[in-house]
N, C-alpha and C positions, 0 to 999 in steps of 0.2 A: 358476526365475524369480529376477531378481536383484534383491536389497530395493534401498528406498529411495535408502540410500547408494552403493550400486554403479550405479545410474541416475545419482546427482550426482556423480559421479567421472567415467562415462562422456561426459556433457557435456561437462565441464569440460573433459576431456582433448582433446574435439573443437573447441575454442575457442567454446563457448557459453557464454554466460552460466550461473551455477550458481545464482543467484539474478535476481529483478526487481527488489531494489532499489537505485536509484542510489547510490554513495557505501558500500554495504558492504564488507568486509575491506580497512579502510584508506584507500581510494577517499574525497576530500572535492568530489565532485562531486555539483552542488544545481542543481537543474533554478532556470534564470535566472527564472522567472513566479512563483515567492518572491518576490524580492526584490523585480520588480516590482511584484505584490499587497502587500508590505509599505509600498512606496513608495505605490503610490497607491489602492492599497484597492477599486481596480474588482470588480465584484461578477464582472463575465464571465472575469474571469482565475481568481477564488475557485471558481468554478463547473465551470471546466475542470479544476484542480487536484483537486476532490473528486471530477470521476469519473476523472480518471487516476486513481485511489487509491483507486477503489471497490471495486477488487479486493480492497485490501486489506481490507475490510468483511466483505466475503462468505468471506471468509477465514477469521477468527476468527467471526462467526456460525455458520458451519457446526462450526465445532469446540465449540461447544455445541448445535448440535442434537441432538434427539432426548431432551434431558434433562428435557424437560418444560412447556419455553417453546415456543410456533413460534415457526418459522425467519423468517415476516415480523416477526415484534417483533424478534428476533436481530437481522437485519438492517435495519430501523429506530436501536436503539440504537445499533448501531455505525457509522451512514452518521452519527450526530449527534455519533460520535467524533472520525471523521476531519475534519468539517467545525469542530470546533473545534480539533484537529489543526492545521488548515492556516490556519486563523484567527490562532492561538498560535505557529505556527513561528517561530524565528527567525532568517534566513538567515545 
């Protein structure tokens, strides 16, 4: 079975993306609803952006589960990350 990185090689090489997020290795592409939300601050653009990126949450949650915390506070803390994340971005 072939670790991790031979999975992200294998992608890669089939023109898939090797990661989800925009703008990695180099890449200075920012999803346009930043700058909107920075401009005008609507809550319903803020709102769509935190669950685009709730993955990200659940992400690093999981990576301390099981340490002692549950995984619903884990993931509480870190959905109050991103939503200052994307508060604080600055495009």
């Amino acid at each position: 079975m072939p670790d991790h990185r031979e999975r992200r090689r294998r992608r890669t090489a089939r023109g898939q993306a090797a990661s989800p997020v925009a703008g990695e290795r180099g890449g200075d592409t920012v999803d346009p609803r930043f700058a909107e939300y920075r401009a005008t601050r609507d809550r319903s653009i803020r709102n769509e952006l935190v669950e685009d990126h709730r993955w990200l949450a659940l992400h690093c949650a999981r990576q301390f589960a099981r340490k002692g915390e549950p995984l619903e506070d884990l993931v509480q803390v870190a959905m109050v990350g991103v939503l200052k994340a994307v508060d604080r971005f600055d495009p």
